[in-house]
C-alpha positions as CSV (number, residue, x, y, z in Angstrom):
1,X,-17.5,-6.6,3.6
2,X,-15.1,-9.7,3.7
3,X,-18.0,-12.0,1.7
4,X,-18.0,-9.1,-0.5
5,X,-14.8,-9.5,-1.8
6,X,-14.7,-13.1,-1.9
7,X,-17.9,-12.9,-3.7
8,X,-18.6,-9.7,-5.8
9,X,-17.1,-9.3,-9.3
10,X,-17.1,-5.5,-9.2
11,X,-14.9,-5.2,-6.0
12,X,-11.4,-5.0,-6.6
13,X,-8.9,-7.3,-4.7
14,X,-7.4,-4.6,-3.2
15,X,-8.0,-2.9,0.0
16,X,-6.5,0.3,1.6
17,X,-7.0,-0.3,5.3
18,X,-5.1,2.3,7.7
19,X,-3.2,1.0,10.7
20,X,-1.0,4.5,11.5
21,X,1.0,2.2,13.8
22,X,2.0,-1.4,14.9
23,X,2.6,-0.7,18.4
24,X,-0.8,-1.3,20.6
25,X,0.6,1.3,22.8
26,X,1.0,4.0,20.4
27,X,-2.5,2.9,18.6
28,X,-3.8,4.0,22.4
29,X,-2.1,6.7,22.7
30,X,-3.6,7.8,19.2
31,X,-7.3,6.5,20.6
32,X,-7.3,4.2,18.1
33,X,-10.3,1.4,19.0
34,X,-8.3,-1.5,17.6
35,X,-5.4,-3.4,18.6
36,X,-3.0,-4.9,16.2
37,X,-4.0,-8.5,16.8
38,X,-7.4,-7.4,15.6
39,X,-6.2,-5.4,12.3
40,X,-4.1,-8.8,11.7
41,X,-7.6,-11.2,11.9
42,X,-9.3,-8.9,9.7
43,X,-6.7,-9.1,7.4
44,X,-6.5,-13.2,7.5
45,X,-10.1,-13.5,7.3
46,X,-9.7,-11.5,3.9
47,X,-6.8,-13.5,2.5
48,X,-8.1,-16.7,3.6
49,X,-11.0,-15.8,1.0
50,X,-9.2,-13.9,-1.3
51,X,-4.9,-15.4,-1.4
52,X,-3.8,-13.0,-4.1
53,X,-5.8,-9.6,-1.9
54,X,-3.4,-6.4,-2.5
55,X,-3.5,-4.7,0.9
56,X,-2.0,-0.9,1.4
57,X,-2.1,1.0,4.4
58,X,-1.2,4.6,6.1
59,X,2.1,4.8,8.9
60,X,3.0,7.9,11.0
61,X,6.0,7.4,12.2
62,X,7.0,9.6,15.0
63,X,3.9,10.2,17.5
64,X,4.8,11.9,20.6
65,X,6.9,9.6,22.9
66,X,7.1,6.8,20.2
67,X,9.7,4.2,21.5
68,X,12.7,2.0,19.5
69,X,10.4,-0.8,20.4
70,X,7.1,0.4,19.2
71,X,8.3,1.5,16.3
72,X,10.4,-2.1,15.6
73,X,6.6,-3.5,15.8
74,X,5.6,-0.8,13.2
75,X,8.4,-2.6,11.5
76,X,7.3,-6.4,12.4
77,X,3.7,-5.5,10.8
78,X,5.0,-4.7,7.9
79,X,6.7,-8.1,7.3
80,X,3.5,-10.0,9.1
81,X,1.2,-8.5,6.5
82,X,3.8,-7.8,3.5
83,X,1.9,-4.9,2.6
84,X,1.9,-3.6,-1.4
85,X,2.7,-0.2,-0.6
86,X,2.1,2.4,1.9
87,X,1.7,6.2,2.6
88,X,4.3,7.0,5.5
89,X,4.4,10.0,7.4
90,X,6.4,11.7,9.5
91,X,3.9,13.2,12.8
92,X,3.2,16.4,12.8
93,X,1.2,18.3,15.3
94,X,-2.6,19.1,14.2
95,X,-4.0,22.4,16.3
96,X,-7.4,21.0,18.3
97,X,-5.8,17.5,18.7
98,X,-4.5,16.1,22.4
99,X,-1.3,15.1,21.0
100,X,-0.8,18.6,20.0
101,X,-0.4,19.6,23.4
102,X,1.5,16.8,24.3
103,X,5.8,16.4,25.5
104,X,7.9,14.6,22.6
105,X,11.1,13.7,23.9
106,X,12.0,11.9,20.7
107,X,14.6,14.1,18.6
108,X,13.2,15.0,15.0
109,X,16.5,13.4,13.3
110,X,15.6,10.6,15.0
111,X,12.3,10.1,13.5
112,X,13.8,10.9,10.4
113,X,15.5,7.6,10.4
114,X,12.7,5.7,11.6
115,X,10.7,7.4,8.4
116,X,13.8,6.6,6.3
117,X,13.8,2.9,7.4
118,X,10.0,2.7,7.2
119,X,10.2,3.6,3.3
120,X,13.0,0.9,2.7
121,X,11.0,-1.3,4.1
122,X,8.2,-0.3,1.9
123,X,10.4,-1.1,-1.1
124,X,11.3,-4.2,0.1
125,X,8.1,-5.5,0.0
126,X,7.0,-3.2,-3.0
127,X,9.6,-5.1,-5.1
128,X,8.8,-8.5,-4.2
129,X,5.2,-8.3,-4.6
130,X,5.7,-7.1,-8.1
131,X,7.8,-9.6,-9.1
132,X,5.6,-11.5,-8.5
133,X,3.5,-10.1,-11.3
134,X,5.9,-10.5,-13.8
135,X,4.7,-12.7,-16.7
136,X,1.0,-12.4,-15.5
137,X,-1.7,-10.8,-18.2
138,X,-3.7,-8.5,-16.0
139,X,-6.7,-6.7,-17.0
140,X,-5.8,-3.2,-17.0
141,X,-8.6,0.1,-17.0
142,X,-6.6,2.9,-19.1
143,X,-7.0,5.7,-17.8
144,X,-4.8,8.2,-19.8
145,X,-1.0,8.8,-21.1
146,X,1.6,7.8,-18.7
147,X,2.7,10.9,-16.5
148,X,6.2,10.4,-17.2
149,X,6.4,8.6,-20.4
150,X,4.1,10.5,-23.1
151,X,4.6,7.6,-25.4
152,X,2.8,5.4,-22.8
153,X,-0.5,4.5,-21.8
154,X,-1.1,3.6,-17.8
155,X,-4.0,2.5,-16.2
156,X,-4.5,0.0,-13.3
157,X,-5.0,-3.1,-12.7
158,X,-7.7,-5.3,-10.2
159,X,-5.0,-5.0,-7.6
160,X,-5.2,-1.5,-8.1
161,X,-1.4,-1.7,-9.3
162,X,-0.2,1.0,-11.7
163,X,1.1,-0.5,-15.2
164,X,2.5,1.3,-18.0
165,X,2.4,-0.2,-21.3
166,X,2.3,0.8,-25.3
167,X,-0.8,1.7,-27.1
168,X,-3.1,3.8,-28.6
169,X,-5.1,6.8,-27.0
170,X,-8.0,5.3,-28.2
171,X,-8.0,2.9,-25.6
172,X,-8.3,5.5,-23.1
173,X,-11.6,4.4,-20.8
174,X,-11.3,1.3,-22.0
175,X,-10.4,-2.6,-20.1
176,X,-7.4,-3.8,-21.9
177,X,-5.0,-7.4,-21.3
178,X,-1.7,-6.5,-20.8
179,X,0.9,-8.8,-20.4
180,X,3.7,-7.7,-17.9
181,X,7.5,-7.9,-18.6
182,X,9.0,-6.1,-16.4
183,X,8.2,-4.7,-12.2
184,X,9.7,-1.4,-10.8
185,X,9.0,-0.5,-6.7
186,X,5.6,1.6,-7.7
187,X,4.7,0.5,-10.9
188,X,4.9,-2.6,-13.8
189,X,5.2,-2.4,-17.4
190,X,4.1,-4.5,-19.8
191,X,3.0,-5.2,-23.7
192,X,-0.7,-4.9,-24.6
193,X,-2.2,-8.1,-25.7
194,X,-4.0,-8.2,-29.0
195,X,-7.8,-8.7,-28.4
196,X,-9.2,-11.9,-30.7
């Protein structure tokens, strides 16, 4: 899978790789079969191949008996990896699971501002790495009028990043060059390149 993205022009250099944690502790607790020095190699081993690889992932924040330190390294992965985005939770108990069953003694408010510091985190690193972006021409797949601009066109990019630009619905379904001018936390806008 790693060669295949260093090597394949169809994949995308993105990849959506679920952690749910960066404590090893709570990844146990979870029965998770990976530790975080693991998910880190994988991850190195991609970027080593591929520098400019997006990477998103999944957090729950909030297990049962999730510590201050565990979720500080939830906190510390986030900044080792740098993540594009992420889809944070807050736990909630699933019927037919072990940890349904299980004693919390962590207070709901407080997992609210675990979840709350998660997400500024996310936004952090959202902003920088789309920055980054700005002045790029990326090859953008259009795949319909922008849902909250109906004077847009948004498709996304090989990183799998969401940009908005000006055009014609004829484009729709099609690969278009877009240069981008300007990078919001979830999304880029920029000016469709005339095709030659």
């Amino acid at each position: 899978t790693i060669r295949a993205f260093a090597e394949c022009d169809s994949v995308m250099e993105h990849l959506h790789l679920p952690v749910q944690s960066g404590s090893n502790a709570v990844l146990k607790r979870m029965n998770r079969h990976y530790t975080i020095e693991h998910y880190i190699g994988v991850i190195e081993r991609l970027k080593a191949l591929v520098p400019d690889l997006a990477v998103t992932t999944d957090i729950i924040v909030g297990f049962p008996d999730e510590s201050e330190a565990d979720f500080q390294a939830t906190l510390d992965l986030y900044d080792i990896i740098g993540y594009d985005g992420a889809f944070t939770f807050i736990y909630s108990k699933r019927d037919g699971t072990p940890a349904a069953n299980w004693a919390d003694a962590t207070p709901a408010s407080e997992k609210k501002r675990r979840f709350d510091r998660l997400v500024e985190a996310t936004k952090v690193h959202a902003n920088a790495n789309n920055a980054a972006y700005v002045g790029q021409v990326v090859e953008v797949l259009v795949d319909g009028v922008s849902r909250t601009n109906d004077s847009m066109l948004s498709g996304y990019d090989r990183h799998n990043k969401l940009v908005n630009f000006a055009g014609d619905a004829m484009m729709i379904g099609e690969l278009v060059h877009v240069k981008i001018t300007e990078a919001k936390t979830w999304f880029l806008l920029g000016e469709q390149l005339d095709e030659q």
